[in-house]
C-alpha positions as CSV (number, residue, x, y, z in Angstrom):
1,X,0.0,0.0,0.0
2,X,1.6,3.1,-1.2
3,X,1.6,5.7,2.2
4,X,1.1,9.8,1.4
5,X,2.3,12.4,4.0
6,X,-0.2,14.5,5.2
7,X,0.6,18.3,6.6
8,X,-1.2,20.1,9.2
9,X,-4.1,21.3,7.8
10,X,-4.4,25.1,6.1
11,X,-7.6,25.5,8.9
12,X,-5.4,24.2,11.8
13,X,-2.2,26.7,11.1
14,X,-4.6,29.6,10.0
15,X,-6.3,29.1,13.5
16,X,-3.0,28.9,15.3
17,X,-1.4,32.0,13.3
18,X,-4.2,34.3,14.2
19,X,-4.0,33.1,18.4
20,X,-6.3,30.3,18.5
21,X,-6.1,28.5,21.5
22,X,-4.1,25.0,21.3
23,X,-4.6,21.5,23.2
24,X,-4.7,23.2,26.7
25,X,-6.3,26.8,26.2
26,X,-3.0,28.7,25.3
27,X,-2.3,30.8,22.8
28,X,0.6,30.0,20.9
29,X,4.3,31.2,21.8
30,X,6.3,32.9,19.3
31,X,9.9,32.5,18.8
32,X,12.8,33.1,16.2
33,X,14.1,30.2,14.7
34,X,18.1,30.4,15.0
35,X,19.1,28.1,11.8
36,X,18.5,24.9,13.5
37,X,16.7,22.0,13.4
38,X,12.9,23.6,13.4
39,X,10.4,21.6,11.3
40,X,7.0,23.0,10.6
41,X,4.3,20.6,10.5
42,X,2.0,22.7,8.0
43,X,4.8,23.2,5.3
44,X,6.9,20.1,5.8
45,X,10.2,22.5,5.8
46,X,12.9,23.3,8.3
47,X,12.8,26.9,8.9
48,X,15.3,29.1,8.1
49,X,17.2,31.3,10.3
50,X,15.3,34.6,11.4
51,X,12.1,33.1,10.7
52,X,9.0,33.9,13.5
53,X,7.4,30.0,14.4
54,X,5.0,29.3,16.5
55,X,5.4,26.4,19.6
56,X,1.6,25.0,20.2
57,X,0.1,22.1,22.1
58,X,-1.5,19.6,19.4
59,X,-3.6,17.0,19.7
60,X,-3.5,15.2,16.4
61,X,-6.5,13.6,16.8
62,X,-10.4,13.8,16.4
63,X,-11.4,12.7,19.6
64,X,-10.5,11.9,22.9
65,X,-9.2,8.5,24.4
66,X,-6.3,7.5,26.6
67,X,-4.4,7.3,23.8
68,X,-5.1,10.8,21.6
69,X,-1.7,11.9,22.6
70,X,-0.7,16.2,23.0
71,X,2.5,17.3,22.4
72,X,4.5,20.4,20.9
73,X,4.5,21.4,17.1
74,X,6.0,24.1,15.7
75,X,4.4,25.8,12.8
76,X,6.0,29.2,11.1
77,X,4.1,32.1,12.2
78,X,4.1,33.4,8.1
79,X,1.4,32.5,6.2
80,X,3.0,30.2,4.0
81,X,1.3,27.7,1.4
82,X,1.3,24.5,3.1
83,X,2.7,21.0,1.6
84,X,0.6,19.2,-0.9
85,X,-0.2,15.6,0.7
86,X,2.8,13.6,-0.8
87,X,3.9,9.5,-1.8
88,X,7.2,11.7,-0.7
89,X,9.1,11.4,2.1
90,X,9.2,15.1,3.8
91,X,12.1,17.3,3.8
92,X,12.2,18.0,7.3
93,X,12.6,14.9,8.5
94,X,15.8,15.5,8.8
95,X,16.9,13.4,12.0
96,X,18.4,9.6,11.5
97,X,15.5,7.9,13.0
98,X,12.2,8.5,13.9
99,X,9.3,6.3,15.6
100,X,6.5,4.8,13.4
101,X,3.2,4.0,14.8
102,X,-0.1,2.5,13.5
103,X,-3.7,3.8,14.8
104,X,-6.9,2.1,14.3
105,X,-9.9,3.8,13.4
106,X,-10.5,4.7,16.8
107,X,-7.4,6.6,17.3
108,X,-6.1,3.8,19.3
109,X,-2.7,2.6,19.1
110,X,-2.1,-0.6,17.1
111,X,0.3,-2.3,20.0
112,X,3.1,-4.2,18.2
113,X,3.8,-1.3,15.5
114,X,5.4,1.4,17.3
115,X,9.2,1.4,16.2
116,X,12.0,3.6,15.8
117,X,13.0,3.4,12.1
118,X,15.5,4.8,10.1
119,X,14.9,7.9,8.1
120,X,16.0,5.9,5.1
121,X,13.3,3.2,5.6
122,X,10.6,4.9,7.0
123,X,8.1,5.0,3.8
124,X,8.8,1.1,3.3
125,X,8.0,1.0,6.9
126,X,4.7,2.9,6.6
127,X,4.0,0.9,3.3
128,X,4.2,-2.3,5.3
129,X,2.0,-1.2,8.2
130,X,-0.8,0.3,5.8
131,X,-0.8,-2.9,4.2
132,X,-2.9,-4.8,7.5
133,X,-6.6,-3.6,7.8
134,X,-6.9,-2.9,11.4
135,X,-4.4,0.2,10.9
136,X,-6.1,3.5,9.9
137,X,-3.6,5.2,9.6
138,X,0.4,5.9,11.1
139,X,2.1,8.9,12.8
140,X,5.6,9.7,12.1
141,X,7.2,11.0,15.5
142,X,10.7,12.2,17.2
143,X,12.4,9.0,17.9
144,X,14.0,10.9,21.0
145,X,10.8,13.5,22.2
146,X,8.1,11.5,20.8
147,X,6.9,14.7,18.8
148,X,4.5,14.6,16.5
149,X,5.5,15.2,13.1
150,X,3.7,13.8,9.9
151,X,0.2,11.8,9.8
152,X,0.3,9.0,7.2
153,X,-2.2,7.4,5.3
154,X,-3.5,5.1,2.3
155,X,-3.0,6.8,-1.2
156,X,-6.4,6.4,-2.5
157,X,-5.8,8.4,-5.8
């Protein structure tokens, strides 16, 4: 099953950039990036240097279960055109490994498919894992903060 990585929605970073609250009420902080390592989850790109981002509490999910995990995203404060859903593995995952993990419809975890894979092997990876029915679809997170980064599912075109 081919996988395509989806970005933050336009409606999601639109709400952020204009102070919506995030996961728990806040508004979103606004920092500088300084050249390093900051990807943005609505235009699948490192930021440059001198760039204003956005840090925000995100839920990735639709609902709410013991698993619907919150964490911090950043997201550049510009308005920027966000990535087209891609077969593609994005550009800003940029670190060796990250952790691949399968969700049921539900939003459950699938237990069993939660592994830190190689950058390299990550779209075999979520090929494999979209390949068994009871997985709706995967999250690609940091292998080392357990960040959310990507959402992954079936290419249906």
């Amino acid at each position: 099953m081919r996988p395509i990585f989806l970005p933050l929605s336009d409606a999601i970073a639109a709400h952020y950039r204009k102070g919506g609250a995030d996961a728990y009420g806040l508004r979103p902080e606004r920092r500088i990036a300084d050249g390093g390592a900051i990807p943005c989850r609505h235009t699948l790109r490192l930021l440059p240097a001198g760039e204003p981002y956005l840090i925000v509490a995100h839920r990735p999910f639709a609902g709410l279960n013991p698993y619907t995990e919150t964490g911090p995203i950043f997201l550049s404060a510009e308005e920027r055109p966000g990535a087209a859903p891609s077969p593609d593995l994005p550009p800003f995952l940029a670190s060796p490994h990250y952790i691949v993990r399968g969700y049921s419809e539900d939003e459950r975890i699938v237990y069993g498919t939660g592994a830190v894979t190689p950058t390299a092997r990550i779209v075999e990876r979520c090929a494999c894992l979209l390949d068994r029915e009871e997985i709706a679809f995967l999250h690609i997170r940091s292998a080392t903060n357990n960040c959310f980064h990507v959402r992954v599912e079936r290419d249906r075109s």
